[in-house]
C-alpha positions as CSV (number, residue, x, y, z in Angstrom):
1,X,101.5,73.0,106.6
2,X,102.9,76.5,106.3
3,X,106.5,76.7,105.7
4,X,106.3,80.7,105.7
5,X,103.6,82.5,107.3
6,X,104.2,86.7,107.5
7,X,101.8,89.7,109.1
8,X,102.2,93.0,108.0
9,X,106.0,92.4,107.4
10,X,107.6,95.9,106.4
11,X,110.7,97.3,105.4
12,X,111.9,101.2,105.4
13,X,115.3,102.4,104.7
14,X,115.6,106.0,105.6
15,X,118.0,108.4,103.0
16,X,119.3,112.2,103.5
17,X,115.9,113.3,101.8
18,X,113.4,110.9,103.6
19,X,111.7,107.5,104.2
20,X,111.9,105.4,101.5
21,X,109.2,102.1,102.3
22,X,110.6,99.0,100.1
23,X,108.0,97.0,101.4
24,X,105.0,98.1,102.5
25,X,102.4,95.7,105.0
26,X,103.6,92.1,103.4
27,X,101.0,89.2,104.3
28,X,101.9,85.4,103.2
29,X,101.4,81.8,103.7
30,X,103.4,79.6,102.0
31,X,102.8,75.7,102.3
32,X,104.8,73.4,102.2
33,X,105.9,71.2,98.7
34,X,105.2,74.2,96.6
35,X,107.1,76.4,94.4
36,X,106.2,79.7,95.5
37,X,106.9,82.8,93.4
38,X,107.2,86.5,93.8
39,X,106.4,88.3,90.9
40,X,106.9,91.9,90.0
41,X,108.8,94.5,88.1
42,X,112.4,95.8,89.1
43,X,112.6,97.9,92.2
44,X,108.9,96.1,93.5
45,X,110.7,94.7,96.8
46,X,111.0,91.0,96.1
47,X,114.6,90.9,96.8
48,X,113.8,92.7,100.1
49,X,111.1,90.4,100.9
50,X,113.1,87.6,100.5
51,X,116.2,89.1,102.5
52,X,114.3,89.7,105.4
53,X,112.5,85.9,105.3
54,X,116.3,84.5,104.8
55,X,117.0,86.5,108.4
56,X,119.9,88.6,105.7
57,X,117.6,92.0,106.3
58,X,116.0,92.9,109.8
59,X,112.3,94.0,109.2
60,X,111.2,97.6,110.1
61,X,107.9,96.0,111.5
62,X,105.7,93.2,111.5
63,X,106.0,89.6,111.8
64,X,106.8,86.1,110.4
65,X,107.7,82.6,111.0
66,X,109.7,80.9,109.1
67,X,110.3,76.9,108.6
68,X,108.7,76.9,112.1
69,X,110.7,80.1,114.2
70,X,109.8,83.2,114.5
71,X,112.1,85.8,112.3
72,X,113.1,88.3,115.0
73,X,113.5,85.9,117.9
74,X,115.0,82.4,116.3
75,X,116.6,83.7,112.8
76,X,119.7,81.4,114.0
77,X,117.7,78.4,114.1
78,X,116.1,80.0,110.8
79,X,119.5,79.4,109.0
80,X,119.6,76.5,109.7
81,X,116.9,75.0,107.7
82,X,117.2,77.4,104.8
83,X,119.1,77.7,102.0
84,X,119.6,80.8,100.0
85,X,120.7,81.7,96.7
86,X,121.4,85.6,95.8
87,X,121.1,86.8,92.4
88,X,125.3,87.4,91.9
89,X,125.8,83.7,93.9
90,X,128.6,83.1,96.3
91,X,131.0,80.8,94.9
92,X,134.8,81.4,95.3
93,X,136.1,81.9,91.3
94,X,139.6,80.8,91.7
95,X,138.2,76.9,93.5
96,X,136.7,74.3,92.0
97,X,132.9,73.7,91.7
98,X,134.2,70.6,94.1
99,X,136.2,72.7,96.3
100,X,133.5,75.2,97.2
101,X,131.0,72.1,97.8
102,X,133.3,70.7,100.0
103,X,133.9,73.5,101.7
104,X,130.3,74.5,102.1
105,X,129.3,71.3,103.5
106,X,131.9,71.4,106.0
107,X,130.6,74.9,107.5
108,X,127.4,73.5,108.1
109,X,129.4,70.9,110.6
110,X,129.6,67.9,108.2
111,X,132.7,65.4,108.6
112,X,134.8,64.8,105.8
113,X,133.6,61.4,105.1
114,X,129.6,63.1,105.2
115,X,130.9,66.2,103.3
116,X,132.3,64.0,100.0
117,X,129.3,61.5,100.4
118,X,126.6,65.1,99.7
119,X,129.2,66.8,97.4
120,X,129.0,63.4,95.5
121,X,125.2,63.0,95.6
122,X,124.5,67.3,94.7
123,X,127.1,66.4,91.9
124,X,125.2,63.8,90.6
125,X,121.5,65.2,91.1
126,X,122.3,68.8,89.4
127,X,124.4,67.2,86.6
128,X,127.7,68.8,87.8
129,X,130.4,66.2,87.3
130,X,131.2,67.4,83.7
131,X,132.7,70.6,85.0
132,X,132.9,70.2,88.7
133,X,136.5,69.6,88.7
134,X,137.0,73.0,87.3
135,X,137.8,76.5,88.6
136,X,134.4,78.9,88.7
137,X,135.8,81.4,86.5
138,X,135.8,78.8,83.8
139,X,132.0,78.2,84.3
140,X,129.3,79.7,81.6
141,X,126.1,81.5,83.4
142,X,123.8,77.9,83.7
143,X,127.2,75.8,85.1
144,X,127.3,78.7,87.7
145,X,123.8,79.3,88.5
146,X,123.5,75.1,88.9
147,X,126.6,75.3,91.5
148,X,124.7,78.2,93.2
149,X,122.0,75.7,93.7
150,X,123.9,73.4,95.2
151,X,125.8,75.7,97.1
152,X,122.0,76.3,98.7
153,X,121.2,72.7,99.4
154,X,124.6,71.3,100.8
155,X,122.7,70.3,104.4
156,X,119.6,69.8,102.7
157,X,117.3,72.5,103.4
158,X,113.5,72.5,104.2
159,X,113.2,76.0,102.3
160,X,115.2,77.4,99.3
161,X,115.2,80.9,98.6
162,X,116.1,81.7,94.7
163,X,116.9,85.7,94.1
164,X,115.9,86.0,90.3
165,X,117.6,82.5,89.5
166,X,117.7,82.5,85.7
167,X,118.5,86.2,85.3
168,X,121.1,86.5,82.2
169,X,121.1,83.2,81.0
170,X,120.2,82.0,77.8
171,X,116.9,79.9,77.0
172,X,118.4,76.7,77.0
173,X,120.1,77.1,80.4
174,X,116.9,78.3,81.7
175,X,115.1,75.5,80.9
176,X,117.0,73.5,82.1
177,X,117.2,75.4,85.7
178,X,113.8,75.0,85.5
179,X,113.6,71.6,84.9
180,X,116.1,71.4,88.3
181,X,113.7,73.4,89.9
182,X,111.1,71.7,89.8
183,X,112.8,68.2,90.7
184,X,114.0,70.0,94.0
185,X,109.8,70.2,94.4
186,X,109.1,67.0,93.5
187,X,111.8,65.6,96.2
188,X,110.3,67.5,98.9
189,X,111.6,70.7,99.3
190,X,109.8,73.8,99.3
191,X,110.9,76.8,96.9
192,X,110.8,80.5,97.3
193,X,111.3,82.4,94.0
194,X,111.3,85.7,92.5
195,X,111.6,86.5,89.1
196,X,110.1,89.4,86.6
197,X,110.0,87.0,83.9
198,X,105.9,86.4,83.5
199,X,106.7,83.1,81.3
200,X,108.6,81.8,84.3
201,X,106.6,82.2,86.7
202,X,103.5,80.9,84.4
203,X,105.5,77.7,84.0
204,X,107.2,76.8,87.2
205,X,105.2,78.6,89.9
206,X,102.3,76.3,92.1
207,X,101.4,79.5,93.5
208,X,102.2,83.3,93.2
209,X,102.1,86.7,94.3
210,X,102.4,89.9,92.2
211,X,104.1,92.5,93.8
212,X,104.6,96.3,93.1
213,X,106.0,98.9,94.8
214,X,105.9,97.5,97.4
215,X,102.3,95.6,98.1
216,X,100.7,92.6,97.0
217,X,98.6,93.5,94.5
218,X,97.2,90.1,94.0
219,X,97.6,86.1,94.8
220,X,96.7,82.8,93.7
221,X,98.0,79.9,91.6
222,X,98.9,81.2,87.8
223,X,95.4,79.9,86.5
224,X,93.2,81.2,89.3
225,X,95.2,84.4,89.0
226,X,94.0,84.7,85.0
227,X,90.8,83.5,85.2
228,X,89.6,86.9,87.1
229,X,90.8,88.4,83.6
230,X,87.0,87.3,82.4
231,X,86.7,86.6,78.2
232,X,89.5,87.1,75.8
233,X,92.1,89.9,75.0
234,X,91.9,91.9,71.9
235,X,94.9,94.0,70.8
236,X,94.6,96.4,68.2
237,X,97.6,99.2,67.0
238,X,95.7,101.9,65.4
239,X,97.1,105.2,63.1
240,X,99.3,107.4,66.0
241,X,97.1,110.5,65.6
242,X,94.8,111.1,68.8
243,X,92.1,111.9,66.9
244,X,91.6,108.5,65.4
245,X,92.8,106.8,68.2
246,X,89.8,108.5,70.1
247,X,87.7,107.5,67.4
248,X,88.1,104.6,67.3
249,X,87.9,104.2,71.2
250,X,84.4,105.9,71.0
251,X,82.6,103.0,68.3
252,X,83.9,100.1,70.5
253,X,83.5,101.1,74.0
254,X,79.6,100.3,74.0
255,X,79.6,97.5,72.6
256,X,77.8,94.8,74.4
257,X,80.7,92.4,74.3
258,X,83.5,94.3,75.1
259,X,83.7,93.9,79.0
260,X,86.3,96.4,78.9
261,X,88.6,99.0,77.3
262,X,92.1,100.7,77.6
263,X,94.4,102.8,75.7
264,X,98.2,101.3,75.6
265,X,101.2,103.6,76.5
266,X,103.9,104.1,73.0
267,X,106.3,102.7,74.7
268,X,108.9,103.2,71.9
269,X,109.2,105.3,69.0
270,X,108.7,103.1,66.5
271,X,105.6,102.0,68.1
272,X,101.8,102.4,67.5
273,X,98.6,103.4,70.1
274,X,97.1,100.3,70.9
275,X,93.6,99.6,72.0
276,X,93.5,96.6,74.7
277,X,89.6,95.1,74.9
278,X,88.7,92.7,77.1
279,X,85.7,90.9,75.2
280,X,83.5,87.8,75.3
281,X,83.9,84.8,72.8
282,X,86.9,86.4,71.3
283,X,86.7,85.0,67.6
284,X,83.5,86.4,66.9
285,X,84.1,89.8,68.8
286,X,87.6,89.8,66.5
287,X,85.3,89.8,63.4
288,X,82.5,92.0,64.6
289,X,85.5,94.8,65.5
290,X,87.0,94.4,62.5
291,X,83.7,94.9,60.4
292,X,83.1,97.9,62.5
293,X,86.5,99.3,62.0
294,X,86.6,98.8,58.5
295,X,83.1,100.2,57.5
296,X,84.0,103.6,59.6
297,X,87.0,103.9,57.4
298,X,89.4,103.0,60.2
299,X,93.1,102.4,59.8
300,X,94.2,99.5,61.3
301,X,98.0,98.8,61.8
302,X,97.7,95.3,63.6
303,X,95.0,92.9,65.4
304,X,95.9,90.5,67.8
305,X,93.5,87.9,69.8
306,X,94.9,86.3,72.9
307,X,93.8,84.4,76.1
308,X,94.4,86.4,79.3
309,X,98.1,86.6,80.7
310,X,99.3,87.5,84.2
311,X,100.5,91.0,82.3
312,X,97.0,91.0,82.0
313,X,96.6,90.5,85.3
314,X,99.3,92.7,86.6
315,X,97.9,95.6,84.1
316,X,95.0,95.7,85.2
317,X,95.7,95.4,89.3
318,X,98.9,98.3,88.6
319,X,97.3,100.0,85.3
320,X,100.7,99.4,83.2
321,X,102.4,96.4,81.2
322,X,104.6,94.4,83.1
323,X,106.7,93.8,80.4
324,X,107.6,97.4,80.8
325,X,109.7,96.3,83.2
326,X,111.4,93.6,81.4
């Protein structure tokens, strides 16, 4: 069953020199039980996409229904089977953890007796009793981002929305938001994410979509998404003078196993030219290029062989590195 279902969902916000389209013609289906994930650089229009779903932003044109209602004729019944959580949170810093819990619950109509009886079971489900007793602005980034979360779920929402969830925080905190991520899945609610982190979304996401400005550029579950990346990856820095770059370019390109060839933006000065060839049975390509490098007197700076990533996927749907981005 589809939890989110959109047509040609848009977004423009006009400025003193024009029209700026954030999002541009949005299609989606989202079922139910799944962590979903929007993927894409800064500035793509996730956040917009997901303000507009959480009835926070009012869609230029187009159509959705969410969690069963139609976005611009229900969005109060919308709210209340959602739960959202925005990238800077929402907690009162001078309460409690156990305050603002309490406090949430309560706006969503819950008696006192109901309001302690969730506080207590949120506390216990997202680990928070070790700090919940003390004021926000005592909290580190994963103690916040954790109280966020349950800030999102007090009356038990069909649908989460998650704005960039583990932005800022350190490995180990966003691991273990993950790991509370997915038990929020595996308990039955559904999950709407976006992140520009490629690992996360490789590791939590049952389904994704890549966005850039503004469009999808492609969709599918994380493997389905890198197997249309056919063969393996081959990365090779070469000496920074055109010349050799382009030399080197023009012995590989024909080969029969390379699929296919690009030449990598320096991103940085202390960075070389890389060539990026998409090849069959990458361990005997790697030898074969290396061999043919070599015996044209070829400098070679570094050689890397990899399985296909989704910044594979997203370079070759946008023409440039995610990680750009990053």
């Amino acid at each position: 069953m589809a939890v989110i279902e959109t047509r040609g969902l848009q977004k423009r916000f006009k400025t003193r020199q024009a029209v700026v389209e954030a999002v541009r013609g949005i299609d989606l289906q989202v079922e139910a039980g799944q962590i979903f994930g929007f993927l894409g650089p800064n500035g793509a229009g996730k956040s917009t996409t997901l303000r507009m779903l959480a009835t926070l932003l009012p869609p230029s044109s187009g159509a959705a229904v969410v969690v069963g209602y139609d976005l611009l004729r229900e969005p109060a019944r919308i709210r209340t089977r959602i739960g959202y959580v925005s990238q800077v949170g929402g907690a009162d810093e001078s309460a409690t953890g156990h305050e603002n819990l309490l406090l949430q619950a309560q706006l969503y109509g819950l008696g006192t007796t109901a309001a302690r009886q969730r506080v207590h079971e949120l506390s216990d489900a997202l680990e928070l009793g070790a700090f919940a007793a003390r004021r926000v602005k005592t909290y580190s980034g994963g103690q916040r981002r954790r109280l966020d979360i349950a800030l999102g779920m007090v009356h038990r929402p069909a649908l989460l929305f998650l704005d960039e969830p583990t932005t800022g925080l350190d490995p180990q905190s966003r691991a273990r938001l993950w790991d509370e991520v997915r038990r929020l899945r595996d308990n039955g609610t559904t999950l709407f994410l976006t992140t520009h982190y490629l690992d996360e979304a490789d590791a939590l996401c049952d389904r994704l979509a890549i966005i850039d400005h503004g469009q999808i550029v492609a969709e599918g579950t994380p493997a389905e998404l890198k197997r249309c990346i056919a063969g393996d990856v081959v990365t090779i820095g070469i000496d920074a003078e055109e010349k050799t770059l382009r030399r080197a370019e023009a012995l590989l390109q024909d080969e029969s196993f390379v699929r296919e060839l690009q030449i990598e933006a320096v991103r940085g000065v202390d960075e070389v030219p890389r060539l990026r060839l998409y090849v069959e049975h990458g361990e005997e390509a790697l030898l074969t290029i290396l061999r043919l490098l070599d015996s044209a007197g070829q400098p070679i700076k570094t050689i890397a062989l990899t399985r296909p990533s989704l910044d594979d996927v997203f370079l070759r749907q946008t023409g440039r590195s995610l990680r750009e981005g990053e």
